[in-house]
C-alpha positions in Angstrom: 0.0 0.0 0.0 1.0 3.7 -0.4 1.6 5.9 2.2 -1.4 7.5 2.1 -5.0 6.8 0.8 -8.3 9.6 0.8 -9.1 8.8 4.4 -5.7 10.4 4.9 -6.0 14.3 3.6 -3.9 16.8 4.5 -3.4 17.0 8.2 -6.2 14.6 9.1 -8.0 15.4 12.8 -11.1 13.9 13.3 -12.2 14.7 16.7 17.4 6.1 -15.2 18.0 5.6 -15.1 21.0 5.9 -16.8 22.4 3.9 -19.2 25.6 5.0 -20.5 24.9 8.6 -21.0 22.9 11.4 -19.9 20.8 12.0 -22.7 18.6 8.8 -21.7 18.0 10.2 -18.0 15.2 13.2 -18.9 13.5 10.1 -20.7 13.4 8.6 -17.4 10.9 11.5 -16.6 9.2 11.4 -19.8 8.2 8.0 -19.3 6.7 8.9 -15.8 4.7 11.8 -16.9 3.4 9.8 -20.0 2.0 7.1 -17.3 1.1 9.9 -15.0 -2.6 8.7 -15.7 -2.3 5.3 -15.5 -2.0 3.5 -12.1 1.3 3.3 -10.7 0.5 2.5 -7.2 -2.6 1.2 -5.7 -4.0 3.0 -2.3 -6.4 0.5 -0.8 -6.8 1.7 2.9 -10.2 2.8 3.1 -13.2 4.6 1.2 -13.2 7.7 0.3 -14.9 10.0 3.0 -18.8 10.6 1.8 -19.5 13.1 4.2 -17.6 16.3 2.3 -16.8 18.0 5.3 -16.0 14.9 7.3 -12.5 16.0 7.4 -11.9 19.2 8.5 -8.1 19.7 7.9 -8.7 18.6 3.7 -10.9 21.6 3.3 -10.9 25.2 3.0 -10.1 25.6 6.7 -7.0 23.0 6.4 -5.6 24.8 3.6 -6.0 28.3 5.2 -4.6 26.8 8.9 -1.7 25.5 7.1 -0.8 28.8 5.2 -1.6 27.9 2.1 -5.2 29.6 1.8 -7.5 28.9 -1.4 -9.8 31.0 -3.2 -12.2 28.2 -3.6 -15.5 28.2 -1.6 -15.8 24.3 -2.2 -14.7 22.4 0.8 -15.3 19.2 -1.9 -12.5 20.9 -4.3 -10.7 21.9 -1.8 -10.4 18.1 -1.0 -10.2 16.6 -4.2 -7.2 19.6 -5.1 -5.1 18.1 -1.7 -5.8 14.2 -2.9 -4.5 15.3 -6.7 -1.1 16.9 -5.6 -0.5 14.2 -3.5 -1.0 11.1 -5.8 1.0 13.9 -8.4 3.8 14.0 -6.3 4.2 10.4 -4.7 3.5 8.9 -8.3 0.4 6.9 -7.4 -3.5 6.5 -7.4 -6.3 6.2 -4.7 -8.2 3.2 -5.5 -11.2 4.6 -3.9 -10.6 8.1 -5.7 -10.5 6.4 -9.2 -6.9 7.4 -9.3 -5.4 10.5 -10.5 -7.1 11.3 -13.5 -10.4 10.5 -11.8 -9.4 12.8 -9.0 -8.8 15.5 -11.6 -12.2 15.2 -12.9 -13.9 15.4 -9.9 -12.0 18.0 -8.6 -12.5 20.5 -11.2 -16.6 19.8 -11.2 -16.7 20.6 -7.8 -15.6 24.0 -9.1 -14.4 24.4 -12.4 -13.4 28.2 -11.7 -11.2 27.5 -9.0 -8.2 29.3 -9.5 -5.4 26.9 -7.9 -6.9 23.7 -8.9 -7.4 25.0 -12.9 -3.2 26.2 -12.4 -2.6 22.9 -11.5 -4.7 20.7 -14.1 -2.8 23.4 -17.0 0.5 23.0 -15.4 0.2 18.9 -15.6 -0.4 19.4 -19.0 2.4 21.4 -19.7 4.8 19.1 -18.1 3.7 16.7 -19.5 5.2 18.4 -22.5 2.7 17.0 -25.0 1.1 20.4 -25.8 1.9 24.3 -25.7 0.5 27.5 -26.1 2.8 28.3 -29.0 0.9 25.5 -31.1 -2.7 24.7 -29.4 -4.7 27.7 -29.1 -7.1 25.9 -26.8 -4.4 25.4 -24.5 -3.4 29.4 -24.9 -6.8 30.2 -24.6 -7.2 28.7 -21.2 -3.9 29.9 -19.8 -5.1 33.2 -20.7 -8.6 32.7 -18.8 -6.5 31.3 -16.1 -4.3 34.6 -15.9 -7.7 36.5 -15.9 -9.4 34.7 -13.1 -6.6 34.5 -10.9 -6.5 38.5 -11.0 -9.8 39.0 -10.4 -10.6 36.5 -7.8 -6.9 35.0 -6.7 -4.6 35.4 -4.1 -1.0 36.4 -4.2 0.2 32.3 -4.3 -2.9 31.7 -6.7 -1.1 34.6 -9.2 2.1 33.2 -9.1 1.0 29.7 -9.9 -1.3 30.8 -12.6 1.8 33.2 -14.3 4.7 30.4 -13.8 2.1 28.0 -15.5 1.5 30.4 -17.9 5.5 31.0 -18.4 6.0 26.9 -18.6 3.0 26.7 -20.9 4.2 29.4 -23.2 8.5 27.6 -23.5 9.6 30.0 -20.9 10.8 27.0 -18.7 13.5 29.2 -16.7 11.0 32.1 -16.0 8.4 29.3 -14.6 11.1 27.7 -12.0 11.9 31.8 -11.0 8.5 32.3 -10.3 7.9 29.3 -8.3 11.3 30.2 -6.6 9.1 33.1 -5.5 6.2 31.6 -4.4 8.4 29.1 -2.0 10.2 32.1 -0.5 7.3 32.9 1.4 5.4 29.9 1.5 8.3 26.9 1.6 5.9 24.3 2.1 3.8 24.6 -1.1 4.4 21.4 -2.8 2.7 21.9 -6.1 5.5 25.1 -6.0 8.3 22.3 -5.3 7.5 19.6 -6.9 6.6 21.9 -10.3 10.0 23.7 -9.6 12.0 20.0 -9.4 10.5 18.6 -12.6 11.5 22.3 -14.3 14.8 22.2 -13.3 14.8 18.4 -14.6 14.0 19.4 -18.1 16.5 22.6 -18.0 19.1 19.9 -17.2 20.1 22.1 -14.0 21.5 20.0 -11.9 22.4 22.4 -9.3 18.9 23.6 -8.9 17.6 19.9 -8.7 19.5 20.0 -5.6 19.5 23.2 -4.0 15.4 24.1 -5.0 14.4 21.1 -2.6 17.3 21.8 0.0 16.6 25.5 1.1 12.9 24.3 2.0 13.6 21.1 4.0 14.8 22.7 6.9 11.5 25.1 7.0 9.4 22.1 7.1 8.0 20.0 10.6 8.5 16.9 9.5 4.6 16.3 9.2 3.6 17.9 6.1 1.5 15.3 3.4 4.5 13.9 1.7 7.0 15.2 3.2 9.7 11.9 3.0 9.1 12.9 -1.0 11.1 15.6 -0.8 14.0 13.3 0.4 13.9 11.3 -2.2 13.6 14.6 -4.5 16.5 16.1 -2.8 18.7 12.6 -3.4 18.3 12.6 -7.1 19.5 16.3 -7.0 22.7 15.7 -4.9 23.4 12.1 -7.3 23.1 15.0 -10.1 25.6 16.7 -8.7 28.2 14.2 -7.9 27.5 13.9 -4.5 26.8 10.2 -4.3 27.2 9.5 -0.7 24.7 12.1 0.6 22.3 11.2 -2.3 22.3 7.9 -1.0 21.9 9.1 2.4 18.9 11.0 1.4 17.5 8.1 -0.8 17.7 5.7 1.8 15.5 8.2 4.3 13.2 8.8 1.8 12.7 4.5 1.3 13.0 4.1 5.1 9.9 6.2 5.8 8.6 5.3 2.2 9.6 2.3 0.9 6.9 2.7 -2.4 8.8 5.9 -3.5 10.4 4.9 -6.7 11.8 8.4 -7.3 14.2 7.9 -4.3 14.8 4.2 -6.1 15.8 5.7 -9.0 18.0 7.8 -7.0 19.7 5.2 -5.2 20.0 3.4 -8.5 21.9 6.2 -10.6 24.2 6.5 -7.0 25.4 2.6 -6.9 25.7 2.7 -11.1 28.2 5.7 -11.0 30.3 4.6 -8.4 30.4 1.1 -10.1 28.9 -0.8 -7.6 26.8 -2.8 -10.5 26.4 -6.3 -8.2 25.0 -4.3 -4.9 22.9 -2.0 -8.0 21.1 -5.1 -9.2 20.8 -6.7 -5.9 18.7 -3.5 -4.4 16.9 -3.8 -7.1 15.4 -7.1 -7.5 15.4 -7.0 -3.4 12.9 -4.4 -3.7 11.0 -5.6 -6.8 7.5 -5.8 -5.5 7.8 -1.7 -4.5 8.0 -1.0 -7.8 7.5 -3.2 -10.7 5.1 -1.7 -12.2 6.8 1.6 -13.0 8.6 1.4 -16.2 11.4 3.9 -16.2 12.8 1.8 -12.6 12.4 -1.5 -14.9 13.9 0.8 -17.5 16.8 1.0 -15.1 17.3 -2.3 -13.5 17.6 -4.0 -17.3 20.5 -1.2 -18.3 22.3 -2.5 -15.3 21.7 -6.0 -15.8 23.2 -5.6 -19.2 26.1 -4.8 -18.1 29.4 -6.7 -19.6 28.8 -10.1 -18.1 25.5 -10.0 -16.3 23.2 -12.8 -17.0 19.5 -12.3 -17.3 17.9 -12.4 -13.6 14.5 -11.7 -14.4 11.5 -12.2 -17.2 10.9 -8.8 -18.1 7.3 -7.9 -20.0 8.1 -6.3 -23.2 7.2 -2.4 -22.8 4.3 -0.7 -23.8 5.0 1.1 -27.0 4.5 4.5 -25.8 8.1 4.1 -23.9 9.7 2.3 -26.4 12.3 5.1 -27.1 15.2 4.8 -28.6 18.1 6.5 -27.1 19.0 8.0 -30.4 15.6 9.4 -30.8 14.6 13.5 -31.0 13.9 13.3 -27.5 17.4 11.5 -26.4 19.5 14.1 -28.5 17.4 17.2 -27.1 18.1 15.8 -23.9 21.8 15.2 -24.0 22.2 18.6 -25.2 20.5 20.0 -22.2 22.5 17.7 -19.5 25.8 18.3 -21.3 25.2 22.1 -20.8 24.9 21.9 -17.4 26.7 19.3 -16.4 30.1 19.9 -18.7 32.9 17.7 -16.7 32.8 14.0 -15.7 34.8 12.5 -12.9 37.0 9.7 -13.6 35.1 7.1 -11.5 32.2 8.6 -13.3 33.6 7.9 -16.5 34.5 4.4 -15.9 30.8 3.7 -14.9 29.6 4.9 -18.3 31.9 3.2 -20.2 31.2 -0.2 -18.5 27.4 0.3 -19.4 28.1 1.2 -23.1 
């Protein structure tokens, strides 16, 4: 099970892995955003609550006693909004919700004007980088709608999602992660800020801002927060970015200890124990943890580029992939990446280099 399920909304109180070279690691997150609507994980705890005000910390009042007020005047949205980012963000579905896509659909007819919840539906679809405003002019239409609404009826955080949307909607990738830099100054513990910030700084290929983005918020959170031990697991793929492989695995393994279903922080871990060559302990972690994540593809992704390593027998049946991540590294998509990674990441240790060239 997941580590959290409807009956669990925010505050409750009742009463690529790699494979040789870096232009195969964004694809990592483009498979994961082309299966962001299909289940992942299953959450299987409990119903969902019928009773819309049942729990008092997922509504309006929940969002407002955390600091993180809503414009909405649906306590059902409100809800629905909390169970979305969370399932967004911990790559996984509520069973009783339907799963994400479900959630999304419900959420936005228990108030389609809702400012936050309409940001976030148009920022999934711009990260999901499978339409833009420069070529869809429904999708330009609505960001434009958005950026009305939210200045009419927003508040200040509600503005600033709806213009770094906008910004990510419209190719401006690095003025989107500034803005949401700007939103977390003051409110550190927004998580559709963070998590929309880490996956922006993924496709710029800035490796330093993978790290660093997650990092200066940590400290300003309790501990408590909904998904908290993500960010750990976020903040371990930024440090592994930048080299630092033993506090990325530090981080990875404190995101798995309090979460062992969080296949980012497995894909984290992964990366560490291929670039420092440790390719036996790699495949062993792996396959140890199998039932945690077998059904996301970019961590089978992973596992078979390490098992393919000079020498390594087969270990396990592997499903042929769906087409839609059958990918070739040599593809549009691998080249745009590898230009991006190269950019930011110019110089390659030599232990480094020795771990790609023993993957090929």
């Amino acid at each position: 099970m997941a580590e959290w399920c409807a009956d669990h909304l925010r505050d409750v109180e009742v009463g690529s892995p790699s494979t040789g070279d870096f232009k195969f690691i964004t694809f990592l997150l483009y498979v994961f955003v082309s299966f962001l609507f299909k289940r992942i994980l299953v959450c299987s705890l409990c119903d969902y609550p019928t009773d819309s005000l049942h729990f008092v910390q997922g509504t309006m009042h929940g969002w407002r006693s955390s600091g993180l007020e809503m414009s909405t005047t649906s306590n059902e949205c409100a809800k629905l909004f909390d169970a979305a980012l969370r399932q967004f963000v911990s790559w996984t579905d509520c069973k009783r919700l339907d799963g994400l896509e479900k959630t999304m659909e419900a959420m936005q007819a228990a108030e389609s004007g809702a400012v936050l919840p309409r940001a976030f539906a148009l920022g999934l679809e711009g990260i999901g980088t499978g339409i833009g405003a420069r070529t869809n002019e429904t999708f330009r239409k609505a960001l434009q709608d958005l950026q009305a609404d939210a200045a009419k009826h927003g508040n200040e955080r509600e503005k600033l999602h709806a213009k770094a949307v906008q910004q990510f909607g419209e190719g401006k990738q690095s003025a989107a992660a500034n803005t949401w830099e700007e939103i977390l100054k003051k409110y550190p513990t927004d998580l559709m800020a963070i998590k929309f910030a880490h996956d922006t700084y993924f496709y710029l290929g800035d490796a330093k801002m993978i790290r660093d983005s997650v990092q200066a918020v940590l400290p300003k959170h309790k501990g408590t927060e909904p998904c908290y031990s993500y960010l750990h697991g976020m903040l371990a793929f930024g440090l592994e970015e930048c080299e630092q492989y033993e506090e990325a695995e530090k981080e990875a393994l404190k995101a798995l200890e309090a979460n062992r279903y969080d296949c980012w922080a497995t894909h984290a871990r992964a990366h560490v124990l291929e670039m420092q060559g440790r390719f036996d302990q790699g495949i062993k972690f792996l396959e140890s943890t199998v039932e945690d994540w077998k059904v996301s593809w970019s961590t089978e992704v992973e596992i078979c580029e390490i098992r393919h390593s000079p020498g390594t027998p087969p270990v396990i049946d592997w499903p042929r992939p769906p087409e839609e991540v059958a990918v070739r590294k040599g593809s549009v998509i691998g080249q745009l990446s590898e230009l991006t990674i190269r950019k930011a990441r110019p110089h390659r240790s030599s232990q480094e280099q020795r771990s790609r060239s023993l993957i090929g």
